[in-house]
C-alpha positions as CSV (number, residue, x, y, z in Angstrom):
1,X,146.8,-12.9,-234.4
2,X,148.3,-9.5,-233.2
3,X,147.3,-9.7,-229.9
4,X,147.8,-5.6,-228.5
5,X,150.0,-5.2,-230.8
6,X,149.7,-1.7,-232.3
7,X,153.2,-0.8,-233.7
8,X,153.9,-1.3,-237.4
9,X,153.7,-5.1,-238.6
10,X,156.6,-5.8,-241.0
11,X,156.4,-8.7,-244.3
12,X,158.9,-10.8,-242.9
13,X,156.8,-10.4,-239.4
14,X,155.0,-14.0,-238.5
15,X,151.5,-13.4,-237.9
16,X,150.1,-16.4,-236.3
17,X,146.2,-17.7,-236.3
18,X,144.9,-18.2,-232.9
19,X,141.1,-17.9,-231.5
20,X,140.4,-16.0,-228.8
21,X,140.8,-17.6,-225.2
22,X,137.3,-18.3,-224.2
23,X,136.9,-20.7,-227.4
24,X,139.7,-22.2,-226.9
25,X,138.6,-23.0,-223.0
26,X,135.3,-24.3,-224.6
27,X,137.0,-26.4,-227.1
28,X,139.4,-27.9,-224.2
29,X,136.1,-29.2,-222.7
30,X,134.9,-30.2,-225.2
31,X,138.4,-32.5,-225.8
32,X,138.2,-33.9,-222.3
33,X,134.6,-34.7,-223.1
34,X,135.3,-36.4,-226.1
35,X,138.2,-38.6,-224.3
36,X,135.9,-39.9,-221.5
37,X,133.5,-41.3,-224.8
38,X,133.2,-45.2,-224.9
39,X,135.0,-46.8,-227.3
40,X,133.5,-49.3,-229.9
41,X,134.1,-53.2,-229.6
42,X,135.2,-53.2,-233.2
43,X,138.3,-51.0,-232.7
44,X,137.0,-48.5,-234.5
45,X,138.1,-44.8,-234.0
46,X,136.2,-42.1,-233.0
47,X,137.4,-38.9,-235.1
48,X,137.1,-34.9,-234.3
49,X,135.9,-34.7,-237.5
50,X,133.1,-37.0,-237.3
51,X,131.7,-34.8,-235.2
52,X,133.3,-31.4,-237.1
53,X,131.9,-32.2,-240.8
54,X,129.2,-31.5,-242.3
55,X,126.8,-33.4,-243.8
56,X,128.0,-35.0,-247.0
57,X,125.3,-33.2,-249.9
58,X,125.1,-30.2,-247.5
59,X,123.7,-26.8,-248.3
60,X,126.2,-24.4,-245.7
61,X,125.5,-21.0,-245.9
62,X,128.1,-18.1,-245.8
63,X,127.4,-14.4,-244.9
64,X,129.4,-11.5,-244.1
65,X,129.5,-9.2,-242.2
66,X,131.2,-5.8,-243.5
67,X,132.8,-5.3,-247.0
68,X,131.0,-4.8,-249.9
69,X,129.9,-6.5,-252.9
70,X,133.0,-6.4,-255.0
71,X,134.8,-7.9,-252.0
72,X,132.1,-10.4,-251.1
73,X,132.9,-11.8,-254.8
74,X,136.2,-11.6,-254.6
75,X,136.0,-14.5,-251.6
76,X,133.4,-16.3,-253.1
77,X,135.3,-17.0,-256.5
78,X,138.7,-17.7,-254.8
79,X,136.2,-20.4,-252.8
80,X,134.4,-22.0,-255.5
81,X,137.2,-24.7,-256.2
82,X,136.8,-26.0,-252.7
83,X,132.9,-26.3,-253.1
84,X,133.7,-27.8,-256.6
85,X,136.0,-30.7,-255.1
86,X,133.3,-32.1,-252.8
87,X,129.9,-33.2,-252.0
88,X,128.9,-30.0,-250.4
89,X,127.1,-27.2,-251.8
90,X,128.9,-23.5,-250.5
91,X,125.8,-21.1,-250.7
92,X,126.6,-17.4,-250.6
93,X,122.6,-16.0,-251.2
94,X,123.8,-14.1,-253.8
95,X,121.2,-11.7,-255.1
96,X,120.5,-11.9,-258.8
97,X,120.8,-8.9,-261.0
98,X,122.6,-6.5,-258.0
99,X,125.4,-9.6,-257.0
100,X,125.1,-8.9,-253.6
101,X,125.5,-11.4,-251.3
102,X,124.1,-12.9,-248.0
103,X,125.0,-11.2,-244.9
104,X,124.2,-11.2,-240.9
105,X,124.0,-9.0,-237.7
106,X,125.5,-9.0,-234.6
107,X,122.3,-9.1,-233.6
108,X,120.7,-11.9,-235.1
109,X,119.2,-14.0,-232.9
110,X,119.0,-17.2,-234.8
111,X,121.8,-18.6,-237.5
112,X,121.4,-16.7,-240.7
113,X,124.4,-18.7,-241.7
114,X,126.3,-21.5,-240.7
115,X,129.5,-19.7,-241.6
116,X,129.5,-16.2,-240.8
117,X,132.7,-14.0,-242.0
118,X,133.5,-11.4,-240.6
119,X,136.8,-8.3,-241.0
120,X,136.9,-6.3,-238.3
121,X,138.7,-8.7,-235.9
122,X,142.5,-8.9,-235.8
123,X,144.2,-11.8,-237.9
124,X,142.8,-14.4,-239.9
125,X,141.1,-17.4,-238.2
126,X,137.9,-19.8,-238.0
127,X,135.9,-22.2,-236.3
128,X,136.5,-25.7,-237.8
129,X,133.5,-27.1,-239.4
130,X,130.8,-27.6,-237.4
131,X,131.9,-26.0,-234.5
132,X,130.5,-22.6,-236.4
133,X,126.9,-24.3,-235.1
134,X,127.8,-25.2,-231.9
135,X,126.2,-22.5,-229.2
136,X,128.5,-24.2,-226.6
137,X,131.6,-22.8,-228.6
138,X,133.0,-19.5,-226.8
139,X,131.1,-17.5,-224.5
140,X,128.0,-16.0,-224.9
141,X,129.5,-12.0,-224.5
142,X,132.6,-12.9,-226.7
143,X,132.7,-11.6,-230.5
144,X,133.9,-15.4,-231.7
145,X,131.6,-18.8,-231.2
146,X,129.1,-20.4,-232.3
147,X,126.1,-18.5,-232.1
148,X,124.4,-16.9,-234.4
149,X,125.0,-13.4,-233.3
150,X,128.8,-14.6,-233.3
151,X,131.8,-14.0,-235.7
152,X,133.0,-17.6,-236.9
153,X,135.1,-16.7,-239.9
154,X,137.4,-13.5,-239.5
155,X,139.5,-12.0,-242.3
156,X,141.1,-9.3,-240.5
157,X,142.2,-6.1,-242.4
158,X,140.5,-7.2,-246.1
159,X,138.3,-4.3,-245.7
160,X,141.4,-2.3,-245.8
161,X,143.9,-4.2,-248.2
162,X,144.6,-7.7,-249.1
163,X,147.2,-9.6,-248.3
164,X,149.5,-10.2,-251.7
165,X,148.5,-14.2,-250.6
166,X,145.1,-13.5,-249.8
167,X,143.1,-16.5,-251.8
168,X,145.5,-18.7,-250.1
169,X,144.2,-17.1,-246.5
170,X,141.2,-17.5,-247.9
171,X,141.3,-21.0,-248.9
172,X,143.0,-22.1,-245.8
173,X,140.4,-20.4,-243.4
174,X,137.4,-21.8,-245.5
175,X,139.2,-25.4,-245.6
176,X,138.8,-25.0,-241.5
177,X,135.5,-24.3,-241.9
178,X,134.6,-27.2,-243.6
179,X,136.7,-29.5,-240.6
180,X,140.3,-29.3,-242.0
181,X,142.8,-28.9,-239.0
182,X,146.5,-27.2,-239.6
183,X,149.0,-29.7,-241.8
184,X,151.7,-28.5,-238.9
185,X,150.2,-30.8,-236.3
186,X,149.3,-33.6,-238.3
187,X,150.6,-36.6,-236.0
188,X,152.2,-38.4,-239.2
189,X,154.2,-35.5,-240.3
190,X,157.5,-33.8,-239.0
191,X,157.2,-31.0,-238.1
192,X,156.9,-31.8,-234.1
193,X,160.4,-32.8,-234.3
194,X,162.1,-30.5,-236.9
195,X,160.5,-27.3,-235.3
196,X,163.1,-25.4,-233.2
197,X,161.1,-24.9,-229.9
198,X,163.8,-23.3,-227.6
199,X,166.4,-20.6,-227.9
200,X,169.9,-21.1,-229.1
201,X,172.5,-22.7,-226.4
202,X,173.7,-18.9,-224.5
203,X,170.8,-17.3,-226.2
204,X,170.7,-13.4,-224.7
205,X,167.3,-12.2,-224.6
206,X,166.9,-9.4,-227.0
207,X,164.3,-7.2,-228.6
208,X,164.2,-4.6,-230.7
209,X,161.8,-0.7,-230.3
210,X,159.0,-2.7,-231.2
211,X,159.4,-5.9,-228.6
212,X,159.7,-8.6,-231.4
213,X,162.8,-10.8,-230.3
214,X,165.6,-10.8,-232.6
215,X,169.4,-12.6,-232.3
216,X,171.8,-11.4,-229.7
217,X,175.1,-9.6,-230.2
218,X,176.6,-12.8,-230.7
219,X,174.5,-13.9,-233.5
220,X,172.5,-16.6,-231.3
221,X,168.8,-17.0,-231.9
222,X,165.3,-17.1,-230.4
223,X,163.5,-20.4,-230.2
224,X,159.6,-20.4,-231.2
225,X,159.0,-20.2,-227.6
226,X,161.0,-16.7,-226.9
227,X,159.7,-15.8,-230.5
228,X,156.5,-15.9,-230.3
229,X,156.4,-14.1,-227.1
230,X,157.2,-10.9,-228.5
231,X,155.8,-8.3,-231.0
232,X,153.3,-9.1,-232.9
233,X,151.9,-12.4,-231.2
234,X,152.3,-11.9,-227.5
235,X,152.0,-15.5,-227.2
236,X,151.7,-17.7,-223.9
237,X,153.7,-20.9,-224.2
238,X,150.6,-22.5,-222.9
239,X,148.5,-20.6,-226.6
240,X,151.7,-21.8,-228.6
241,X,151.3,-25.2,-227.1
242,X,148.0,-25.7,-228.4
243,X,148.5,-24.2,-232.0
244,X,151.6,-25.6,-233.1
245,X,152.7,-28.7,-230.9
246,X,151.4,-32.1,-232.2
247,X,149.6,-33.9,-229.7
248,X,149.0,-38.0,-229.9
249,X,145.8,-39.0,-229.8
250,X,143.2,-41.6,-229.8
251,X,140.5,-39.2,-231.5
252,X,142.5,-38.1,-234.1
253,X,143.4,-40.0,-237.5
254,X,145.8,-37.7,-239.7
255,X,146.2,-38.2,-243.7
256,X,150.0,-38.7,-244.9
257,X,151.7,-35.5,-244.5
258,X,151.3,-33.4,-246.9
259,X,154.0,-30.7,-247.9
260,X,151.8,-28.8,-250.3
261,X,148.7,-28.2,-248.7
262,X,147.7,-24.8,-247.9
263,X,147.1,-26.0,-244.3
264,X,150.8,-26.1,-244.1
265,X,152.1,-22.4,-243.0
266,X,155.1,-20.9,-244.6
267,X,157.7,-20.6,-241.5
268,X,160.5,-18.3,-241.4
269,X,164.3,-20.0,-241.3
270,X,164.2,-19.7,-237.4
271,X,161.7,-22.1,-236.9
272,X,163.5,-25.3,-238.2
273,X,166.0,-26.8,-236.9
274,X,167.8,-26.8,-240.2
275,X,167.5,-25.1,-243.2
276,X,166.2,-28.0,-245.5
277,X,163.4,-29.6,-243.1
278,X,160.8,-31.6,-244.5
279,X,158.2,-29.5,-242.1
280,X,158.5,-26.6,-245.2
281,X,155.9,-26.3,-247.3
282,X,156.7,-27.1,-251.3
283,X,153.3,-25.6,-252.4
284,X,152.7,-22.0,-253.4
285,X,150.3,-21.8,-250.6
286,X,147.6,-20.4,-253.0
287,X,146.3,-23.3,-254.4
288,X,144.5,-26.8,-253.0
289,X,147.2,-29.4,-253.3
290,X,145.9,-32.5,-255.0
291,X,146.2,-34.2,-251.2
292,X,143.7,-31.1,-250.4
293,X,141.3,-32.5,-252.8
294,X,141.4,-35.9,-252.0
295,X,140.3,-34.8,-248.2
296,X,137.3,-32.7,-249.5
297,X,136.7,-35.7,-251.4
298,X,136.8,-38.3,-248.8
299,X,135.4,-35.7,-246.0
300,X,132.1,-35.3,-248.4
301,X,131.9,-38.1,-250.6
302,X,129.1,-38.9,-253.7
303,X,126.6,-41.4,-252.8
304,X,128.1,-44.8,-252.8
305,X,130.5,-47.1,-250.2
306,X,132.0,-44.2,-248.9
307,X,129.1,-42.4,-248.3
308,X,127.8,-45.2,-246.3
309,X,130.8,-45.3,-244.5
310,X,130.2,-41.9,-242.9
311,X,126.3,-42.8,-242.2
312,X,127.8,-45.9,-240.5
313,X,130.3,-44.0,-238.1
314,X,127.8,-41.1,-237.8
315,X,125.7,-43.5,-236.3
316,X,128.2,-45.1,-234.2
317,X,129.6,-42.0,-232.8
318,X,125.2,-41.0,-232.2
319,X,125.5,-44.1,-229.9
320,X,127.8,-43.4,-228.0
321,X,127.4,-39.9,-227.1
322,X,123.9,-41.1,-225.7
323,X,125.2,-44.2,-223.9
324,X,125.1,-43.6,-220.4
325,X,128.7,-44.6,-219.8
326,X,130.5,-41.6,-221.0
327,X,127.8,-40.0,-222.8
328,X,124.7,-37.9,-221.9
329,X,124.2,-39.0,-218.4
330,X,128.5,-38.8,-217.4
331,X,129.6,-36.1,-219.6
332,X,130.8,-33.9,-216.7
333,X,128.0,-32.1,-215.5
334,X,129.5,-28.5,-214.6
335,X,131.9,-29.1,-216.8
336,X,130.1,-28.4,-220.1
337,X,130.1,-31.7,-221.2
338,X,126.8,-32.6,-221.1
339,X,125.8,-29.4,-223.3
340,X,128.4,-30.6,-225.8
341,X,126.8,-34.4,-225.6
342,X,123.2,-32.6,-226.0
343,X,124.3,-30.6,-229.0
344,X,126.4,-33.9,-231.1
345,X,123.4,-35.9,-230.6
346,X,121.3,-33.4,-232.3
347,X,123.5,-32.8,-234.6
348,X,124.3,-36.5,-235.6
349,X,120.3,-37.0,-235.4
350,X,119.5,-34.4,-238.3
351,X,122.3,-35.2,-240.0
352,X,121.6,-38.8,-240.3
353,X,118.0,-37.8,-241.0
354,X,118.9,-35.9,-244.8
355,X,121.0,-39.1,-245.4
């Protein structure tokens, strides 16, 4: 995200994805929230994205919000293999005979979809799955969040000019939206320890005209930290610790890391410690890797065992958040944590009543 950047942006520049503050605050509560939840007997696991996914069988709506109808098209085709890999039906309201397809306001007053895209924010980003519901997510002034009057999807810039990888930003953006997290901070993979968070030994602070940090005379480099400080990101080291560090946690159950997913960013050299780490991605970053799939699958399975696994932790996790010990009546009043306890037990409620 360019932060106030508003000098040139070169290729070989790293644009990062981060959302705006406020929804990150609100999703920080809504982490120390989850943390204070009693745990099952059984040993079982509580999962963000039990409370993050969608209803396996799932109609979830998609509007816009600027662009026009050749564009709109363009996004929904370079989406319909995620929609075709899972148990979840993508709807776009696309209008037959003219092709144009659903869109929403900024000032709607209820959700006329549960993804809303929008372009005119900078960078690429989006709410992960559910979340795009959730009226607790961001403030109520801010452009981002979960409200219906709120942007939950941005493609910055398509309304301009597409990226030369642009169904891959797509794809990856939509993938959040549907409760995939970024393949960088999956606990199981490498990238924690291969990533080259501080400067080089004698490292002499240097920018160039524009303020991006670049190697010193003597050919020593920036770490991610110093990097992403400068032009275009701006970054805090507290904003790069929450979008690329891996944090170990109890509420979070990662896949096997997966080198080709297009979760996985494509790094410049100056982020690894060497130059062949198993943190770089092997896929073309375009299309789903087959590990991809297999989460959509297992995220929104067909009717069968696994679907009745999810109704079984759905109704686990229901308990829980309305237990008094940790849920409705001790989720942190003034902290926002009873408003986020209110809002998963009516989601897991209506979910579990289509089911």
């Amino acid at each position: 995200m360019p932060g106030t950047a508003h000098a040139p942006v070169r290729t070989d520049d790293v644009i990062l994805e981060a959302l705006p503050d406020d929804v990150t605050a609100s999703l920080q509560v809504r982490s120390a929230w989850l943390k204070r939840l009693p745990r099952p007997q059984t040993g079982l696991e509580f999962l963000v994205a039990d409370l993050q996914r969608w209803t396996p069988g799932q109609t979830v709506r998609v509007a816009f919000l600027g662009g026009n109808t050749a564009l709109h098209k363009e996004i929904s085709d370079a989406v319909a293999p995620i929609g075709g890999a899972c148990n979840l039906k993508l709807d776009f309201g696309i209008t037959p005979g003219t092709g144009a397809h659903r869109t929403w306001s900024t000032s709607d007053t209820t959700h006329k979809a549960e993804i809303r895209v929008s372009f005119d924010q900078g960078g690429f980003f989006s709410l992960v799955g559910t979340d795009s519901v959730d009226v607790n997510i961001g403030s109520p002034a801010g452009p981002v969040g979960g409200r219906g009057n709120q942007r939950s999807l941005n493609l910055g810039g398509f309304t301009q000019g597409k990226p030369s990888n642009w169904q891959g930003v797509v794809r990856h953006e939509f993938l959040h939206a549907l409760g995939f997290h970024h393949e960088h901070q999956n606990m199981r993979g490498p990238c924690e320890s291969d990533f080259r968070w501080d400067d080089d030994a004698g490292y002499q602070p240097t920018t160039d005209a524009q303020g991006r940090f670049v190697p010193d005379a003597a050919g020593k480099r920036p770490g991610i930290y110093t990097y992403l400080a400068g032009f275009p990101n701006f970054w805090s080291k507290e904003r790069i610790d929450f979008n690329l560090r891996t944090q170990e946690s109890p509420d979070v159950v990662a896949g096997a890391f997966d080198a080709a997913s297009v979760m996985l960013y494509r790094f410049p050299a100056l982020f690894y410690k060497t130059g062949n780490s198993a943190c770089a991605p092997t896929g073309d970053g375009i299309e789903l890797s087959e590990n991809d799939i297999r989460g959509l699958k297992l995220l929104y399975p067909a009717v069968g065992p696994s679907m009745e696994a999810v109704v079984s932790r759905r109704r686990d996790l229901l308990h829980a958040v309305s237990a008094p010990a940790g849920g409705l009546e001790s989720a942190g009043a003034g902290h926002g944590g009873s408003s986020f306890a209110a809002q998963a037990a009516r989601m897991l409620r209506e979910s579990l009543s289509h089911v």
